[in-house]
C-alpha positions in Angstrom: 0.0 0.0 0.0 1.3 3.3 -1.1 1.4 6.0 2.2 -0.8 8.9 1.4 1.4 11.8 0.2 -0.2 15.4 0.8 0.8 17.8 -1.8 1.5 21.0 -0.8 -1.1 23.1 -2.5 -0.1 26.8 -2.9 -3.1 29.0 -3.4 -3.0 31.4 -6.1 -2.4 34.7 -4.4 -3.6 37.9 -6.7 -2.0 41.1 -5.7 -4.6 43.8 -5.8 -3.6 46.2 -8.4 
């Protein structure tokens, strides 16, 4: 059984202009 990997999910930060 493969162990469960959690990717590390970067959210998408939008500068505000």
């Amino acid at each position: 059984m493969q162990p469960k990997v959690q990717p590390t999910v970067q959210p998408t930060v939008q500068p505000t202009v």
